[in-house]
N, C-alpha and C positions, 0 to 999 in steps of 0.2 A: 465466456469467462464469468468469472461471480460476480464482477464489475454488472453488467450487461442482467444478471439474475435479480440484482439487488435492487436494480433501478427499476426492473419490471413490474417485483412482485409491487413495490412502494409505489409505483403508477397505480397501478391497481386499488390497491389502498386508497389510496386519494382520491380517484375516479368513483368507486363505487358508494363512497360516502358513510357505509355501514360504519368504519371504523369510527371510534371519536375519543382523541387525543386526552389525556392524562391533564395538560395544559396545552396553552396557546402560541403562540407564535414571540410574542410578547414578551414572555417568560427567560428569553435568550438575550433581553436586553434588562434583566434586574441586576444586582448584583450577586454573586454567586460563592467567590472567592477573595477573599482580602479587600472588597471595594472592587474586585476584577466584573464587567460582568460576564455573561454566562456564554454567548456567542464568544467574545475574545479568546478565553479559556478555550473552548472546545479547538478553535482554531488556532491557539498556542501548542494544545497539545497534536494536534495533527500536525503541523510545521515541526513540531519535535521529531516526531515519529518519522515525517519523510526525511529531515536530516539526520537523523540517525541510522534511516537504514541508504541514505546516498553513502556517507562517511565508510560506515560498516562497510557495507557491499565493496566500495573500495580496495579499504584496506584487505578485507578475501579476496579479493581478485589477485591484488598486487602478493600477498603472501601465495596462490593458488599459482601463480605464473613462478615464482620464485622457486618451489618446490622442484615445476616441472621442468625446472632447467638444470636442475641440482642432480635427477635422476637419468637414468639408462637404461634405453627401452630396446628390447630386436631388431622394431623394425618401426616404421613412424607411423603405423596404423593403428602398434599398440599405445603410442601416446596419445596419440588422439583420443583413443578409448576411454584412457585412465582419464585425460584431461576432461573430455565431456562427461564422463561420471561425477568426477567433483564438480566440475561446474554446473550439472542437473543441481545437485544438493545443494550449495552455494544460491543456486537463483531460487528455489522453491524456498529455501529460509528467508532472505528477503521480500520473496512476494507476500509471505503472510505476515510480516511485516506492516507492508504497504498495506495488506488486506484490514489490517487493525482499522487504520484509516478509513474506509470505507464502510466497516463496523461502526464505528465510531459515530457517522454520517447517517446508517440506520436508526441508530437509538436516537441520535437528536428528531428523526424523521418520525420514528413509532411516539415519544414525546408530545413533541410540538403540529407533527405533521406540513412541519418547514421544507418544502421542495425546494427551495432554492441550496439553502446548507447543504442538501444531500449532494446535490449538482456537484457544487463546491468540492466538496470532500470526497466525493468520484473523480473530479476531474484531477488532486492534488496523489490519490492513488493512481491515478491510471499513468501520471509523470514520473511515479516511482515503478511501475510496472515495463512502460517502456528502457528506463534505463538498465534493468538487469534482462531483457529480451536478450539473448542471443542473438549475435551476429558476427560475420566474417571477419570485423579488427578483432574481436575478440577470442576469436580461435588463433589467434597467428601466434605460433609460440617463438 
């Protein structure tokens, strides 16, 4: 997954030393916004972004199950069909979503070269990644 790419290539990065960060580590504890500093922000807006797309995804779901109940198929293999197609689209728009997050975790990481934040911000996507994963409550129409 790009989770798994992200972390790599930033090990890398880190490990070989070549790179050398724009600023410091440091730099995440000044102040950035309103008196906010600069780590809280970055981690305000990732906690946005993963309740945003918990919420979201939700509400698609809940409207996505409501649809399929609404409609009349031949036979129940073709709902299944139809129902896994929206729910293909439904999880890939959430996952890049969550993917922002982990975005997000890059640039503080190409920035500061802060391994820990990336961590963080991988592990708070990978929480919004598991919950839109497919699985069998979630086929049960």
């Amino acid at each position: 997954s790009s989770l798994g790419v992200y972390m790599m290539v930033c090990y890398m990065i880190m490990t070989q030393g070549n790179f050398k960060a724009p600023r410091t580590p440091e730099f995440l504890h000044t102040p950035f916004f309103m008196g906010i500093d600069a780590i809280i922000f970055v981690y305000g807006v990732a906690f946005l972004l993963l309740a945003f797309g918990i919420i979201h995804f939700k509400s698609s779901y809940a409207k996505l199950v409501e649809k399929m109940a609404t409609q009349t198929f031949e036979t129940a293999d073709d709902a299944f069909n139809d129902f896994r197609k929206a729910y293909a689209n439904v999880m890939f728009i959430h996952m890049s979503i969550f993917n922002a997050i982990s975005i997000l975790g890059v640039i503080v990481f190409l920035v500061t070269l802060d391994f820990s934040t990336l961590i963080n911000l991988m592990i708070l996507a990978a929480a919004g990644y598991f919950l839109v994963m497919p699985n069998a409550k979630k086929f049960v129409l």
